[in-house]
Backbone as ProteinMPNN parsed JSONL, in Angstrom:
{"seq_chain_A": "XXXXXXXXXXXXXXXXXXXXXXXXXXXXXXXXXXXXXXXXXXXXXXXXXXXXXXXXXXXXXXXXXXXXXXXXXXXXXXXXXXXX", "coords_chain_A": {"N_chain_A": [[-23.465, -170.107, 61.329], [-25.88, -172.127, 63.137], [-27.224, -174.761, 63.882], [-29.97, -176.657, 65.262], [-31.717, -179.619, 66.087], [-33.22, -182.677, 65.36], [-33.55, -186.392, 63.981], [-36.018, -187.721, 61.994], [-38.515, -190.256, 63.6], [-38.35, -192.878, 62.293], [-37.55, -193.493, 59.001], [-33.888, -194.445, 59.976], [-30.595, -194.81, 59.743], [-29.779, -197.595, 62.197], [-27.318, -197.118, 62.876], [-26.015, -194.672, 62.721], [-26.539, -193.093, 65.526], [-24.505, -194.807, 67.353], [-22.098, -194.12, 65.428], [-21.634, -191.351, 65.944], [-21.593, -190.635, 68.131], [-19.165, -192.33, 68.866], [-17.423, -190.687, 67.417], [-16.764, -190.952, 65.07], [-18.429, -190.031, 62.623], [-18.997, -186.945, 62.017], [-19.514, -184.815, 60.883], [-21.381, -182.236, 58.799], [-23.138, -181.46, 56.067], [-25.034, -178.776, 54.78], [-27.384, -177.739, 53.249], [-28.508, -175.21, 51.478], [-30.741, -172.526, 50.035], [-29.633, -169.495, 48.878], [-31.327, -166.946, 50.17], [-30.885, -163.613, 50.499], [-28.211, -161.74, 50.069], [-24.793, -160.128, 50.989], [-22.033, -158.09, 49.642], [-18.983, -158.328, 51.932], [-16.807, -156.087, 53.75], [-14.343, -156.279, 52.415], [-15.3, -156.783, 49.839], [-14.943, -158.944, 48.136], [-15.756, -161.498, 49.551], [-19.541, -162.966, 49.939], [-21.986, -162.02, 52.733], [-23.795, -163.853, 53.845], [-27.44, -163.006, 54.488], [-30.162, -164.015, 54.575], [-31.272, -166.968, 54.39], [-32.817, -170.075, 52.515], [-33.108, -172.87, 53.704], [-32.585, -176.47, 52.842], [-31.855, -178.649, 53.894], [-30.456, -180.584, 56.382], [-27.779, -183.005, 56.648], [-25.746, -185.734, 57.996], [-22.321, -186.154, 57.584], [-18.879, -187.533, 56.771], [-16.895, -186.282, 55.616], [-17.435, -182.57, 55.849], [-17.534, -180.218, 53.799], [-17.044, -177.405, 54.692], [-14.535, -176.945, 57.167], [-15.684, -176.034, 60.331], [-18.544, -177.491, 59.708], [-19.559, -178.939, 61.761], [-20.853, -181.286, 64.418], [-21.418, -180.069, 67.307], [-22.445, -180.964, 69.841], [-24.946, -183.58, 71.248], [-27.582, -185.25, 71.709], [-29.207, -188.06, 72.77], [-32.108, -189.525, 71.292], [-34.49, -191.418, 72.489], [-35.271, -194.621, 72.712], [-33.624, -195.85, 70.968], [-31.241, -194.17, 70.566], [-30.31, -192.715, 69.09], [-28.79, -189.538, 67.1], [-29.102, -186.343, 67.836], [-28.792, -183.59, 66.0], [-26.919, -180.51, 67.184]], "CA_chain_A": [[-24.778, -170.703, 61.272], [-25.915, -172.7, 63.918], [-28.469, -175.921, 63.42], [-30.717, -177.68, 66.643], [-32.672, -180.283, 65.114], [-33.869, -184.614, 65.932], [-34.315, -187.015, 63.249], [-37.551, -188.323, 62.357], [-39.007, -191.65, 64.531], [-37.989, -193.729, 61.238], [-36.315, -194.376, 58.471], [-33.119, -193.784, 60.187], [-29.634, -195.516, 60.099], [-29.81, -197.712, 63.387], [-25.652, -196.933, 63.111], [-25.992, -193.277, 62.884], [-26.394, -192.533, 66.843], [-23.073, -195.137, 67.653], [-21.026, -193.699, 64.651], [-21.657, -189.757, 66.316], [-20.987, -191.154, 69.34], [-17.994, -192.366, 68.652], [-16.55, -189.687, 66.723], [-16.121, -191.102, 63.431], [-19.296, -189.245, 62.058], [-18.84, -185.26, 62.981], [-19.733, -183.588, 59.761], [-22.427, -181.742, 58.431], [-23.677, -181.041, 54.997], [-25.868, -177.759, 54.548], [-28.291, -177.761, 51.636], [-29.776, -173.909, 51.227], [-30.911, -171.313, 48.398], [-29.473, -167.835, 48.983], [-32.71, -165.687, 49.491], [-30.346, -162.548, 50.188], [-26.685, -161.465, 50.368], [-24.382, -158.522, 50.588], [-21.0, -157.957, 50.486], [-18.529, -158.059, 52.987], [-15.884, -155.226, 53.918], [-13.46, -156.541, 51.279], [-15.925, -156.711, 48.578], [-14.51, -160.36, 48.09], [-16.889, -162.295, 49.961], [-20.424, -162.655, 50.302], [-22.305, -162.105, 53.441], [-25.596, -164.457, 53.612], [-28.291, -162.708, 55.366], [-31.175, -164.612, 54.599], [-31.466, -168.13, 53.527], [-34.058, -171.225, 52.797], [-33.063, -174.052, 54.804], [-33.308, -177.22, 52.327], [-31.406, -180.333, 54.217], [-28.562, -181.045, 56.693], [-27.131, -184.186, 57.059], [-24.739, -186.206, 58.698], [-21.22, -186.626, 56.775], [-17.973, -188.053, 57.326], [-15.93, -185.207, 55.63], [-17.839, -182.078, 55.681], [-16.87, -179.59, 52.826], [-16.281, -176.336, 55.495], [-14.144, -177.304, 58.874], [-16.582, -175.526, 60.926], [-19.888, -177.872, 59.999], [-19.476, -180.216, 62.821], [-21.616, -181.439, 65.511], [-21.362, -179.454, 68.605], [-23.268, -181.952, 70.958], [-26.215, -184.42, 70.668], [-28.425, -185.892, 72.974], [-29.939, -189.033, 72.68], [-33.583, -189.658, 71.082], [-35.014, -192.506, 71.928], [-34.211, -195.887, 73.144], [-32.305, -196.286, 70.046], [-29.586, -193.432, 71.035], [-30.364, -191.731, 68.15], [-28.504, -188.726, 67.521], [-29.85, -185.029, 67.368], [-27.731, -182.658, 65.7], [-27.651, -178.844, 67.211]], "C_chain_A": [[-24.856, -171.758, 62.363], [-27.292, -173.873, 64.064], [-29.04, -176.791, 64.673], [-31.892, -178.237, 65.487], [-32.919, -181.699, 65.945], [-34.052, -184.814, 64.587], [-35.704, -187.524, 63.316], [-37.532, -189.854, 63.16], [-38.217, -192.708, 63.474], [-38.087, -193.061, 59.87], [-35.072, -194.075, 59.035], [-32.004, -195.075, 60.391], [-29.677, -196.052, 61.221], [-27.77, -197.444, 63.19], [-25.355, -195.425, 63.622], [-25.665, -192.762, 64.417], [-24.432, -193.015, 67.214], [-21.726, -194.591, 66.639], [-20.535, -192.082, 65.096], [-21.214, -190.54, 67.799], [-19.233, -191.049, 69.503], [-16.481, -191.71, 67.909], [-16.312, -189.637, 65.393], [-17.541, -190.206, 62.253], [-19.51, -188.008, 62.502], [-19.435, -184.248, 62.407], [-21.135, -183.264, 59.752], [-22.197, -181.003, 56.643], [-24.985, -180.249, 54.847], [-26.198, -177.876, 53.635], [-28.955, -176.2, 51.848], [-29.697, -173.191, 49.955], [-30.545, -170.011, 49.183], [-30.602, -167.215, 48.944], [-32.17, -164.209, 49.979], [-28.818, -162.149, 50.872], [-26.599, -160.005, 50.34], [-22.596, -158.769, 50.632], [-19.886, -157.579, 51.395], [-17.555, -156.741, 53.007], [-14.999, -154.979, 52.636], [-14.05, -156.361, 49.987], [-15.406, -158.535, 47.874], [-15.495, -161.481, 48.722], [-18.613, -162.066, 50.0], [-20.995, -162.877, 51.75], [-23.864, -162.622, 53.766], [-26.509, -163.86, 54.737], [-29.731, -162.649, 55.667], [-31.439, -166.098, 53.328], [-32.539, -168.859, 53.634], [-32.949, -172.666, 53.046], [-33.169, -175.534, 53.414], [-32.846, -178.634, 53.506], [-30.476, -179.675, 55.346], [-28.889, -182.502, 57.263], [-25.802, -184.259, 57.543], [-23.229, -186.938, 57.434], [-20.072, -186.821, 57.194], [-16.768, -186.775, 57.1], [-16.574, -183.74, 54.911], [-17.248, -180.693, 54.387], [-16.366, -178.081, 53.848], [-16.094, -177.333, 56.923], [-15.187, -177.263, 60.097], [-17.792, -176.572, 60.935], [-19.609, -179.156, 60.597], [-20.685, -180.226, 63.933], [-20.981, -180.851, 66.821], [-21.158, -180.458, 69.597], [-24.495, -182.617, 70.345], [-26.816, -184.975, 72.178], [-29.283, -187.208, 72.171], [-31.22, -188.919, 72.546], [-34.155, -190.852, 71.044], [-34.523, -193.72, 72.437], [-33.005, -196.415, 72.277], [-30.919, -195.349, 70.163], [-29.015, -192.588, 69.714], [-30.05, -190.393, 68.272], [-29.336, -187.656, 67.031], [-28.673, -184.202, 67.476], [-27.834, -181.49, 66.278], [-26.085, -178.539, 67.518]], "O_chain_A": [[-23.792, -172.353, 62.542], [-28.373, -173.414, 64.434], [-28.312, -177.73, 64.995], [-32.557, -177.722, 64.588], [-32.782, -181.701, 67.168], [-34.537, -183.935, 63.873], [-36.388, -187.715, 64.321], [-36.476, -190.48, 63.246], [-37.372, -193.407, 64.032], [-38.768, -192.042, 59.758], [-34.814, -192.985, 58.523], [-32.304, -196.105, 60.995], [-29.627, -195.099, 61.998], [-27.253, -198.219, 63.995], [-24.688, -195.077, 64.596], [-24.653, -192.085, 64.596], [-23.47, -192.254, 67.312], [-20.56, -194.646, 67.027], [-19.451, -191.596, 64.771], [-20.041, -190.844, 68.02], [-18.439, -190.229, 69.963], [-15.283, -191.991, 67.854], [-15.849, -188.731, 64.699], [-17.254, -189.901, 61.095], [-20.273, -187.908, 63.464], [-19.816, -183.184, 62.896], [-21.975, -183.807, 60.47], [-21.305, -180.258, 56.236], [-26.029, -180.899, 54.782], [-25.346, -178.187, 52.802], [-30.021, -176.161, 52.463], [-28.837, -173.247, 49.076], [-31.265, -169.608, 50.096], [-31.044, -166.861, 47.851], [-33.082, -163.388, 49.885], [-28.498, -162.306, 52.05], [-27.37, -159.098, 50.028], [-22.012, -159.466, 51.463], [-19.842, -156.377, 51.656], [-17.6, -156.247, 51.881], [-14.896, -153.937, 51.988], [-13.41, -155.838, 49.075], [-16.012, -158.905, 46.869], [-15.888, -162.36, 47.954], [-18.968, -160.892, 50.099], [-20.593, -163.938, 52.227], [-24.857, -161.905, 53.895], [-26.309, -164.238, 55.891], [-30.387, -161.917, 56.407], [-31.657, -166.189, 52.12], [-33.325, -168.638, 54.555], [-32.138, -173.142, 52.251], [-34.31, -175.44, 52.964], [-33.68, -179.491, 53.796], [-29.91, -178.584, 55.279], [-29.786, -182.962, 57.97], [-24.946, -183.376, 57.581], [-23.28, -187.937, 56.716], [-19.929, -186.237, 58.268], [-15.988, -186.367, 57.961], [-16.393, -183.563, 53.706], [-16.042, -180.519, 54.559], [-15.206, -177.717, 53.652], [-16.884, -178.066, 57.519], [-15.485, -178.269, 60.74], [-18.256, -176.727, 62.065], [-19.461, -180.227, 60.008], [-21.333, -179.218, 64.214], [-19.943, -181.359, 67.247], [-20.088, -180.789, 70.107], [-24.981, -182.338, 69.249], [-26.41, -184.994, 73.34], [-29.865, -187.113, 71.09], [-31.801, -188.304, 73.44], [-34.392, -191.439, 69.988], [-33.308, -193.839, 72.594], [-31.977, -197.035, 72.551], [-29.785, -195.749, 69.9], [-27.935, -192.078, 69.417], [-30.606, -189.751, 69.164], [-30.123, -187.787, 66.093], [-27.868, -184.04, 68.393], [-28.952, -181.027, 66.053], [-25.705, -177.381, 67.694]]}, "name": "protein", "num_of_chains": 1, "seq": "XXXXXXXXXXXXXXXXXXXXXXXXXXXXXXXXXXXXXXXXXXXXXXXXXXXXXXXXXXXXXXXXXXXXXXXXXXXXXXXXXXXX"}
């Protein structure tokens, strides 16, 4: 799964941008509803192949390895980060 996004103008941690910055904030927390699966080869996993979107945020220890920040770019004079 792959997430490009910007926070909104405000309410937003002014820490948030310098904590991604600096490395100590990397994670990501996915919020979605399954709207359809199948499964995989094994019959052991499922394969999501259509979801609803509810949230992602920024977390310190994401529950899969994988949901990390890629890159970010600055929004803003504040240096606000954008997750993608």
């Amino acid at each position: 799964m792959s997430v490009d996004g910007s926070s909104p103008p405000r309410p937003r941690p002014p820490w948030a941008g310098a904590l991604v910055k600096a490395g100590a904030l990397d994670g990501l927390s996915i919020g979605f509803r399954t709207v359809k699966a199948r499964p995989d080869g094994t019959g052991r996993l499922r394969v999501l192949t259509a979801v609803d979107l509810w949230e992602v945020s920024l977390v310190t220890f994401p529950m899969l390895p994988g949901a990390r920040i890629k890159s970010f770019a600055a929004a803003g004079a504040a240096g606000e980060p954008s997750p993608s």
